[in-house]
C-alpha positions in Angstrom: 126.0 166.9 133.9 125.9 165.6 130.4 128.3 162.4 131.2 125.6 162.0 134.4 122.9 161.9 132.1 124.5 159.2 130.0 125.2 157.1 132.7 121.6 157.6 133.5 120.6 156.6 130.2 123.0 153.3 130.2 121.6 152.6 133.5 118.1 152.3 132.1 118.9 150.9 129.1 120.4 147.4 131.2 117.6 148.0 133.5 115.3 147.4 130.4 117.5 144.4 128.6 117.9 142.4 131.7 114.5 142.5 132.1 113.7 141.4 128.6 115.5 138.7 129.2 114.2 137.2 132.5 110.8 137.0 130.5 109.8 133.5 129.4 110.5 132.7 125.8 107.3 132.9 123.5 105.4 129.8 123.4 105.2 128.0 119.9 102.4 129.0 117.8 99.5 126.8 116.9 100.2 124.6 120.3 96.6 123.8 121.6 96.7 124.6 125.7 95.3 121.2 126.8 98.7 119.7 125.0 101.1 121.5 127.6 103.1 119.0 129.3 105.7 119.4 132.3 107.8 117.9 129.5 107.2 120.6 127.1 104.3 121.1 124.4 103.5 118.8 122.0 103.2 119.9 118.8 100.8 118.3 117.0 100.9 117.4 112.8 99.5 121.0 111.0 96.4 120.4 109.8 97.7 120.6 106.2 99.8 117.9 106.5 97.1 115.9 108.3 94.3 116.8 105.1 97.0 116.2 102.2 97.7 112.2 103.9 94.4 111.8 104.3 93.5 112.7 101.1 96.6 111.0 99.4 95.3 107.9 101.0 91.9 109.0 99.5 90.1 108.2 102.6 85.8 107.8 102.4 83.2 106.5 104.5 84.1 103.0 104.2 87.8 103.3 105.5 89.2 102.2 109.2 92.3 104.2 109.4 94.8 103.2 112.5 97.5 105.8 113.6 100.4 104.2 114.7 101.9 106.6 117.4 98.8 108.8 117.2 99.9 111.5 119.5 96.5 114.2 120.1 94.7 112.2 117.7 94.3 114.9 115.0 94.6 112.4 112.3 91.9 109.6 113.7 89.6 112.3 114.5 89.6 114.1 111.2 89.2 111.3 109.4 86.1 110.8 111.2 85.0 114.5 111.4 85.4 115.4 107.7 85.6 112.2 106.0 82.7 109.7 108.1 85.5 107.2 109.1 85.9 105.1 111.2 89.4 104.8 113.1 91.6 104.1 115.8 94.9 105.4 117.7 97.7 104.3 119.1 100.4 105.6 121.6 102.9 105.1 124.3 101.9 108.1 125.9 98.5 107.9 128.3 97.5 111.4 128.9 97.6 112.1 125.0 95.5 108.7 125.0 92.9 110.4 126.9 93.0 113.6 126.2 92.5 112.1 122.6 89.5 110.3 123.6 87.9 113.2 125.5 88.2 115.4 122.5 86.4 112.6 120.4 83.2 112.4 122.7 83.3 116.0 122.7 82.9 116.2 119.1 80.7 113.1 119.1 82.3 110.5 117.2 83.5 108.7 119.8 81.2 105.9 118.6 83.2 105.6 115.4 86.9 106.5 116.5 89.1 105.4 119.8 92.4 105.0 121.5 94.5 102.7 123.1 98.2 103.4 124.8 100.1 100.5 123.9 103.3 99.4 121.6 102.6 99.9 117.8 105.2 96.8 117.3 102.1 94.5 118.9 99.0 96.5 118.1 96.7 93.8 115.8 96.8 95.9 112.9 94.5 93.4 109.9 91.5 95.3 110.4 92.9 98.7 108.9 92.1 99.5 105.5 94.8 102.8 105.8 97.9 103.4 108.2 99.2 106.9 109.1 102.5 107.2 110.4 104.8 110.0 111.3 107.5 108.3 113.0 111.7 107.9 112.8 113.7 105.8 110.5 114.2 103.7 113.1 110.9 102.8 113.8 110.0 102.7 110.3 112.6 99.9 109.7 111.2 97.9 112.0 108.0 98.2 111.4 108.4 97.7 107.9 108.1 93.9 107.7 105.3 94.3 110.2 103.0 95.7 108.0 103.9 94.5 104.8 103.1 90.6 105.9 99.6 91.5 107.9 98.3 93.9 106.1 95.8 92.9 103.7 96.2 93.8 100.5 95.1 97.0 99.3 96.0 98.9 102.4 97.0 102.1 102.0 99.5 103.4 103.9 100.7 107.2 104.4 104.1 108.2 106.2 104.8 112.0 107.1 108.7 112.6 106.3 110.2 108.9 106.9 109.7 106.1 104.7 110.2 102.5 104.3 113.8 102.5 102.2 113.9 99.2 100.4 109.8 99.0 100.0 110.0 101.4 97.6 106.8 104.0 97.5 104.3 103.7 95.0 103.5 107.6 95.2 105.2 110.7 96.6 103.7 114.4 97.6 106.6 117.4 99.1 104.9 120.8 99.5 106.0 124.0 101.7 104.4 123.9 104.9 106.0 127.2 107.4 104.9 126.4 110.5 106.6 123.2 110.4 109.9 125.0 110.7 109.5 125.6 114.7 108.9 121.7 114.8 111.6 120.3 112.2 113.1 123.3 111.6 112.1 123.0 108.0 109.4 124.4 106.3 108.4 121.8 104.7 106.2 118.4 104.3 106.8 115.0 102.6 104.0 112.4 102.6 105.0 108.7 101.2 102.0 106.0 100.1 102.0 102.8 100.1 99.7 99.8 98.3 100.0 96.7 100.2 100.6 94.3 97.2 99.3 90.9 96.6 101.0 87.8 97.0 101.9 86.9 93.6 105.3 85.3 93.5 105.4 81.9 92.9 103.9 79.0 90.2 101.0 79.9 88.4 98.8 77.6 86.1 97.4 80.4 83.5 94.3 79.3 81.1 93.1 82.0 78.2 89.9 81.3 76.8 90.6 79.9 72.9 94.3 80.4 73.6 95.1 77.1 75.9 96.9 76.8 79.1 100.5 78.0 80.4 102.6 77.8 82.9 103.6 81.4 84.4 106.6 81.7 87.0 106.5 85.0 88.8 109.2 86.0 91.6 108.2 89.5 93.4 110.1 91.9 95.8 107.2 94.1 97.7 105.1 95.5 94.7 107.1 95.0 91.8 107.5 91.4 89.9 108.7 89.9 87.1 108.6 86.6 85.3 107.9 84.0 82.1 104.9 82.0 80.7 105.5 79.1 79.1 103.6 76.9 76.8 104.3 73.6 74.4 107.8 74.2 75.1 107.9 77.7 74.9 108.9 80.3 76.7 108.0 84.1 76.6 109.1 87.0 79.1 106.7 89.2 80.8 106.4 92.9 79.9 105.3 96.0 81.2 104.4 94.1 85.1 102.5 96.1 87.5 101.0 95.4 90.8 98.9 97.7 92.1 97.6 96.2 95.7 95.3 93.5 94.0 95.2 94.8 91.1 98.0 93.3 88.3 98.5 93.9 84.3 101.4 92.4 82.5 102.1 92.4 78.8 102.9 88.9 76.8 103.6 88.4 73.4 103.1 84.8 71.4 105.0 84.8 68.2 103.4 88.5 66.6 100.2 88.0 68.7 100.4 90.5 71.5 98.4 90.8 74.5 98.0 93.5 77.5 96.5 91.2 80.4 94.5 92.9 83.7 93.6 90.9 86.5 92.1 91.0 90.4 94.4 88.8 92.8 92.2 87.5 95.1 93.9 84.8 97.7 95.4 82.0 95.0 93.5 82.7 92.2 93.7 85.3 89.6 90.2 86.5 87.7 90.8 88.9 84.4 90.9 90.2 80.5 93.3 89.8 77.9 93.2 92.7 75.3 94.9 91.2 71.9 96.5 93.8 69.3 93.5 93.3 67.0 91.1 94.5 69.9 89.6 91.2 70.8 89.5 90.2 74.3 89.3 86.9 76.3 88.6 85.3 79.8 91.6 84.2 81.9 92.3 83.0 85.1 95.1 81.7 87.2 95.2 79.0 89.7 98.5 79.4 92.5 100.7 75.9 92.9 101.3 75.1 95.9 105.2 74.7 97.1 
């Protein structure tokens, strides 16, 4: 009787395991419904991440972010939601594309915000003011030389987890994020920015008001530079370079006169204020060569 009743017990126990198992596996969390696919869900950025890049890129009003491989949108439309963008999205895939779209009329900002399915590599891309991306190294590679020549400068641009490799970053964010671990299978997020950088590398005819003319001779590689001025025959190194999108400081010393110079790039020509160790300032400007 007793081994009966175990057998009895076994039985139900398989009984109650095979069923378990012919049940459908649970569905990722946070997956909207109108995303399910017959090729699986897609799983769209966590809001988190989406606030943290927009927010790195600090994003306002005035800004016309693009998404390059946009996806459900979520970046494009919360820029325009929370921040009063203006934007637009990108994708190879059509029924994100208009499911994207859908959702923006919805939420009534369709006027501000749209979407196109069509290849990033020849999406017009001058009229952005910030990029988003989320996309493999692959991808990032080639788009790299893409976005660095028609960009104009100033543009921010945000990447999710990938970045550009020899265009080094000008900032980096990493915080935990958990529900990234059923996408990645790591619970965590790293955001990259960019600053397109000016032009600036080339010959430069350099006048300080009361100090005379020189001669400055920059070479660049992405954002960083380096270089000389010369004058009468003499030539000084530049110190401390920055280039910050249009925005460039250097520091150049003249026998035991020093001077900590900030400038606005704009096109050829170069508009700023030279701060002397004695606290005086001065006008200067710079005038591109051609060649």
């Amino acid at each position: 009787m007793l081994c009966r009743r175990a057998a009895l017990l076994l039985l139900g126990i398989l009984v109650s395991l095979s069923a378990w198992a012919q049940k459908p596996p649970p569905k990722q969390p946070n997956v909207p419904p109108e995303y399910e696919r017959a090729g699986g869900p897609y799983v769209p950025t966590p809001n988190i991440v989406v606030d943290r890049m927009l927010a790195l890129a600090n994003v306002g009003p005035r800004d016309y972010v693009m998404d390059l491989g946009s996806g459900d949108g979520v970046i494009v439309i919360t820029a325009a939601q929370k921040l009063q963008a203006s934007g637009f999205g990108v994708d190879i895939d059509e029924e994100l594309i208009r499911l994207s779209n859908e959702r923006a009329k919805k939420l009534g900002i369709a006027e501000r915000v749209r979407f196109e399915a069509r290849d990033i590599f020849k999406t017009d891309v001058s009229k952005a003011t910030v990029v988003t991306l989320y996309l493999l190294p692959e991808f990032m590679r080639k788009l790299r030389p893409k976005l660095y020549e028609e960009l104009r400068p100033g543009t921010r641009v945000v990447s999710h987890d990938y970045h550009f490799e020899e265009w080094m970053h000008d900032s980096t964010v990493s915080f935990d994020v958990p529900e990234k671990e059923f996408i990645s299978g790591v619970p965590r997020a790293t955001l990259y920015l960019w600053i397109v950088p000016a032009r600036v590398g080339g010959q430069w005819k350099m006048q300080v008001d009361g100090h005379g003319d020189y001669e400055l001779a920059l070479r660049q590689h992405y954002q960083r530079f380096q270089g000389a001025a010369t004058a009468g025959g003499n030539k000084t190194s530049l110190q401390e370079a920055q280039l910050n999108g249009t925005d460039i400081r250097f520091v150049m010393e003249q026998g035991n006169r020093r001077g900590l110079f900030g400038g606005k790039v704009e096109g050829n020509r170069i508009e700023g204020t030279v701060t002397w160790g004695d606290g005086k300032t001065a006008k200067w400007r710079a005038v591109k060569q051609p060649g």
